[in-house]
N, C-alpha and C positions, 0 to 999 in steps of 0.2 A: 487082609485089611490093615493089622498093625504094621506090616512091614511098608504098606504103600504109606501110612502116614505119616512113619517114622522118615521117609525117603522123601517125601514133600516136606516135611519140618524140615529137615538139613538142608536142603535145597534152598528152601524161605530164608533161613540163617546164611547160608552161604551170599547168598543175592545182596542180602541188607547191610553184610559185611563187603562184599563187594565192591558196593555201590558205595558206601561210607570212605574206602578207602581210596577209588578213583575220585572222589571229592575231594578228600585230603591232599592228596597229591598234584591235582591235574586243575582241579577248579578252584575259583575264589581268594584267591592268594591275598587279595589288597584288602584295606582297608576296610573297617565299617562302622556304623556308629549305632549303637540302638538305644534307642531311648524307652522306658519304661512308666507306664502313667500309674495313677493309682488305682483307676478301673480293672487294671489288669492287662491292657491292648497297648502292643509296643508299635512302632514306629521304628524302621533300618533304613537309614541314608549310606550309600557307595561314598567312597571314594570321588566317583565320575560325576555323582550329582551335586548339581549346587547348594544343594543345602550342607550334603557332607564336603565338601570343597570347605565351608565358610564354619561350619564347627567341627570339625577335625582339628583343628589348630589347636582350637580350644580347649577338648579333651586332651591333647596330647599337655594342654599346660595344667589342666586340674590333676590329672595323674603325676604329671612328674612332682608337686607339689605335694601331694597325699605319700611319695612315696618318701617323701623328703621329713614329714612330720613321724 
C-alpha cells in the first residue's frame, strides 16, 4: 500500500512538472496583460485581443517609467 502511494505521488509530481515545463517552453510565449480588481477577480487580455492590442502600449509605457524612477 505505501509503495503504490508513494509511486502515484512521483508520478502526480512528475506530470505537474511535466506539464509546467512543456508550457514553459512550447506554449504562451507572447504577451499578456492582467489586470487586478480589488474584489480579488483578475481579468487577462492576449496580445491578439483587442483590448490587449490597445493597452499593451500602455503597460509597456507605465513600466518603462516606473523602472526609470
Amino acid at each position: 500500500m505505501r509503495r503504490r502511494l508513494l509511486s502515484l505521488a512521483g508520478f502526480a509530481t512528475g506530470a505537474v512538472a511535466g506539464t509546467a515545463l512543456y508550457r514553459r517552453w512550447f506554449g504562451g510565449g507572447g504577451e499578456r496583460l492582467d489586470l487586478y480588481f480589488d474584489d480579488g477577480s483578475f481579468v487577462t487580455f492576449g496580445a491578439t485581443s483587442r483590448e490587449g492590442a490597445r493597452l499593451l502600449p500602455l503597460a509597456r509605457q507605465v513600466l518603462t517609467a516606473a523602472r526609470r524612477a
